[in-house]
C-alpha positions as CSV (number, residue, x, y, z in Angstrom):
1,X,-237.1,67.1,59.2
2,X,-235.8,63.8,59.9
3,X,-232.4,65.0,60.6
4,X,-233.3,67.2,62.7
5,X,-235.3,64.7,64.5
6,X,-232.1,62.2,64.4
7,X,-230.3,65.4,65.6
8,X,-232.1,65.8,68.7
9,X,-232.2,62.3,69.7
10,X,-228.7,61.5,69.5
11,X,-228.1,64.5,71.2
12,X,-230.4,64.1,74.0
13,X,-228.6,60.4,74.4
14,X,-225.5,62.0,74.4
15,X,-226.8,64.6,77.4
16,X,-228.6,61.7,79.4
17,X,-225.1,59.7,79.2
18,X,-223.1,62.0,80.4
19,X,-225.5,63.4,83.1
20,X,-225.8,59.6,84.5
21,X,-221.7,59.6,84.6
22,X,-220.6,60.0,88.2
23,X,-217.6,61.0,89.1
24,X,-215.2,58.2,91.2
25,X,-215.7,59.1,95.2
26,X,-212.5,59.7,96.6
27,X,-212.3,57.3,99.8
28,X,-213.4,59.3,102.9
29,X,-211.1,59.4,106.0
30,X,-212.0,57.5,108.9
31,X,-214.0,59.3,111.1
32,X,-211.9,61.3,114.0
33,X,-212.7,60.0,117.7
34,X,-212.9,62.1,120.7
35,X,-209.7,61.6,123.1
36,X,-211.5,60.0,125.9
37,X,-210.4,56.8,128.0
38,X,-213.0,55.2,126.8
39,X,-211.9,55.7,122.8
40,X,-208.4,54.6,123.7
41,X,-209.4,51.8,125.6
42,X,-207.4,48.6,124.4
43,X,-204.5,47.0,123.2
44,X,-202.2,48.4,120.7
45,X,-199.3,48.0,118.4
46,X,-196.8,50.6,117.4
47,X,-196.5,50.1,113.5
48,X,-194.3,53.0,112.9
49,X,-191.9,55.2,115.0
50,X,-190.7,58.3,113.1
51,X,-192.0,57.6,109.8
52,X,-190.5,54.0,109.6
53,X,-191.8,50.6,110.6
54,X,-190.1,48.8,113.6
55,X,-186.6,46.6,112.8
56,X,-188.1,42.9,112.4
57,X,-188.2,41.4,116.0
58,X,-188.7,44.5,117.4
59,X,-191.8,45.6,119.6
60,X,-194.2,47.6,121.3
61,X,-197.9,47.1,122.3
62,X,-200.0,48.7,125.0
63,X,-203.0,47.9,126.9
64,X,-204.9,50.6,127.8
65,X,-207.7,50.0,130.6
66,X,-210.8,52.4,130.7
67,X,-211.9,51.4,134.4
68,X,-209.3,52.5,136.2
69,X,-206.8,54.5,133.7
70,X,-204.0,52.3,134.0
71,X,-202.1,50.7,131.0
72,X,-199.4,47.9,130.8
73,X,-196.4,48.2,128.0
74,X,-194.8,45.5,126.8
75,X,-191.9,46.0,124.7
76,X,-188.5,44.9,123.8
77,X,-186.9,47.7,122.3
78,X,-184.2,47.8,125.3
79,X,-184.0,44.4,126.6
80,X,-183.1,41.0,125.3
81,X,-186.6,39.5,126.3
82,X,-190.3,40.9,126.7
83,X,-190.2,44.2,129.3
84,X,-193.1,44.5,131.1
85,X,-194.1,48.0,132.5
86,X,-197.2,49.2,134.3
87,X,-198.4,52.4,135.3
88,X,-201.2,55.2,135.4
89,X,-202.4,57.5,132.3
90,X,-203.7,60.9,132.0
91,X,-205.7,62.8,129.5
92,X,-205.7,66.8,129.6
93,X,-206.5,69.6,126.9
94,X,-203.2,71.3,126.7
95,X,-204.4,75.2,127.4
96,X,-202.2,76.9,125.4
97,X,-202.4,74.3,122.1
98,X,-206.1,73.3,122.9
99,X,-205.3,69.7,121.7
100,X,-205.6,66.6,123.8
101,X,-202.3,65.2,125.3
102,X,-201.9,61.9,126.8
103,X,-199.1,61.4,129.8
104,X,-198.6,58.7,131.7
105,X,-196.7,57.2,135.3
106,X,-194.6,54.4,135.9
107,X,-195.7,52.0,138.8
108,X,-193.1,51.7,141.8
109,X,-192.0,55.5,142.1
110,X,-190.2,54.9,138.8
111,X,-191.4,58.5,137.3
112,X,-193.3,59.9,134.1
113,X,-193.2,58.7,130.4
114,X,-189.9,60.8,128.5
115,X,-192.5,62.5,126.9
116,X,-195.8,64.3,127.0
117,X,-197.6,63.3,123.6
118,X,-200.0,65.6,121.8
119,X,-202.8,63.0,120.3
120,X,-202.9,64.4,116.7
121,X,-205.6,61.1,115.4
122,X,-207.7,59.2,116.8
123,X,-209.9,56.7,115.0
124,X,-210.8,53.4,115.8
125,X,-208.3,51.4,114.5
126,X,-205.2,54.3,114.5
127,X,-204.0,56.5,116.5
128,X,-200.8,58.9,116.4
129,X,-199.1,60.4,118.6
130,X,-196.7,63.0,118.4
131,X,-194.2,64.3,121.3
132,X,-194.9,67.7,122.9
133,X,-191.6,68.4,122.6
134,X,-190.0,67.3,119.5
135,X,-192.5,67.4,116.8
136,X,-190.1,65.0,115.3
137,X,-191.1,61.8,117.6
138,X,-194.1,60.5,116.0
139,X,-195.8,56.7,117.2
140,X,-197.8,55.6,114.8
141,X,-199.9,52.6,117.0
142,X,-202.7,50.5,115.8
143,X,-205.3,48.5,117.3
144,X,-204.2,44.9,117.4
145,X,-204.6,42.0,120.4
146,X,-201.4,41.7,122.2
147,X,-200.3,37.8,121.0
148,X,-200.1,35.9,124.6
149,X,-197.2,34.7,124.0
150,X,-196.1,38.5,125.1
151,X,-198.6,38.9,127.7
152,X,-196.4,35.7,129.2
153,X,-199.9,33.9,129.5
């Protein structure tokens, strides 16, 4: 009788152990923000073009404002020193995709962005954007102030 009795406590501490054992929670994604002017309001950084970081020295940051839908890029991907260019932006739900696809115009007659861009995540410190036209041209931007040394400040 005693083993039996040794039996079914040891067993019922083996079945309270492993009922106690949790399984590791796999971290959860950052929660998905709607693509509103608001929600993209503010500066950002691109951190990766195409898959790849930016060649050291090289960048691009733009400020986003929510008031009046304007941005300002600065970059310096095609000049020697810090390109400043200003301009309008536009949210839509493409019809035929039903995804939200930022656009944007130049200040001064200068035209619309190369590219429509289909915004494929938003969160609130990432966001990726992906060109409308070639899948293949992906900006990878995320939130970070724009150093005023840039700004020219």
């Amino acid at each position: 009788m005693k083993k039996l009795v040794k039996l079914l406590v040891v067993g019922a501490l083996m079945f309270v152990g492993f009922a106690c054992e949790q399984p590791t929670a796999e971290p959860s994604a950052p929660p998905q923000l709607e693509v509103t002017p608001n929600n993209i309001s503010g500066s950002w950084s691109l951190t990766k073009w195409n898959g790849a970081p930016l060649a050291h020295g090289l960048y691009v940051y733009i400020d986003f404002v929510r008031s009046d839908r304007t941005y300002t890029l600065y970059q310096n991907i095609d000049s020697f020193g810090t390109r400043t260019l200003t301009g309008r932006y536009y949210i839509y739900i493409d019809e035929e995709l039903g995804v939200p696809v930022l656009r944007g115009d130049y200040d001064h007659g200068s035209g619309e962005w190369n590219h429509r861009y289909i915004v494929q995540s938003l969160t609130a410190t990432e966001m990726i954007l992906v060109a409308k036209d070639n899948a293949e041209d992906v900006c990878q931007y995320t939130r970070k102030e724009i150093p005023s040394e840039i700004r020219g400040e």
